[in-house]
C-alpha positions as CSV (number, residue, x, y, z in Angstrom):
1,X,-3.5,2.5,-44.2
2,X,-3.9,-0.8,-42.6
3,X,-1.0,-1.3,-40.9
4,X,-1.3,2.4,-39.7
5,X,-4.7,1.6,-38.1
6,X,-2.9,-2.0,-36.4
7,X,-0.2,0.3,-35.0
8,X,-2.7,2.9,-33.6
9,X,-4.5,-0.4,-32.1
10,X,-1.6,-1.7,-30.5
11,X,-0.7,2.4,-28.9
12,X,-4.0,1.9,-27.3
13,X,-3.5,-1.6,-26.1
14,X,0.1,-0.1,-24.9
15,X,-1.9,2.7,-23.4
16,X,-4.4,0.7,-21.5
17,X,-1.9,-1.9,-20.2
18,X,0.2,1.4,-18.6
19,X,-2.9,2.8,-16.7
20,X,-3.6,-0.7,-15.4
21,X,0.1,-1.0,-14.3
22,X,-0.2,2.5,-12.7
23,X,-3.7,1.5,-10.9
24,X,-2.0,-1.6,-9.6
25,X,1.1,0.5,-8.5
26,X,-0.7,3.1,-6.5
27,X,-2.8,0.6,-5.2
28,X,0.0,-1.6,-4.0
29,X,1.7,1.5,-2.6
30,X,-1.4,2.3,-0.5
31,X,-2.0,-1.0,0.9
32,X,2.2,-1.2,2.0
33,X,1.1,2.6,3.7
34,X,-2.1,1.4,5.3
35,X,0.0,-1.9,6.8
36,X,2.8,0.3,8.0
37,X,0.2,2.6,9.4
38,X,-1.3,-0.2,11.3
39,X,1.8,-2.1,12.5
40,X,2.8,1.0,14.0
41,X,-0.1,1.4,15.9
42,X,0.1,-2.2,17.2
43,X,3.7,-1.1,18.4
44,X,2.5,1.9,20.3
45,X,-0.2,-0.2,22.1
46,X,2.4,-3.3,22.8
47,X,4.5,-0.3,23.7
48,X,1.7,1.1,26.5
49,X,0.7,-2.0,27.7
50,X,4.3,-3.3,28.7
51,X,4.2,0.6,30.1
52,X,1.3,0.1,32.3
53,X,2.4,-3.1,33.9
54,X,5.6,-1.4,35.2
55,X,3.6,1.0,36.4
56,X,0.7,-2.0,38.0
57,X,4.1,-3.7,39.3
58,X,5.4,-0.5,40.8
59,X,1.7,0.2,42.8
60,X,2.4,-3.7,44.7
């Protein structure tokens, strides 16, 4: 009975390291989806901005 109550422990322990792994994964995917997010943006303002001095260059 003893070692049946050790090896529910350690399922739980098993169990609970998992859902932290899967917390840590999901969170780790959102922050790489959040950065892409962002970096893209930053590429469609440098994008603009190189845009709108052709266009200042072109008025002279």
């Amino acid at each position: 009975m003893n070692t049946l109550l050790l090896n529910i422990q350690e399922a739980e322990k098993l169990n609970d390291l998992s859902t932290i792994i899967s917390i840590l994964s999901i969170g780790f995917v959102t922050i790489l989806i959040l950065l892409t997010i962002s970096l893209f943006e930053v590429y469609k303002q440098k994008k603009r901005i190189i845009y709108l001095e052709k266009k200042l260059k072109l008025k002279q």
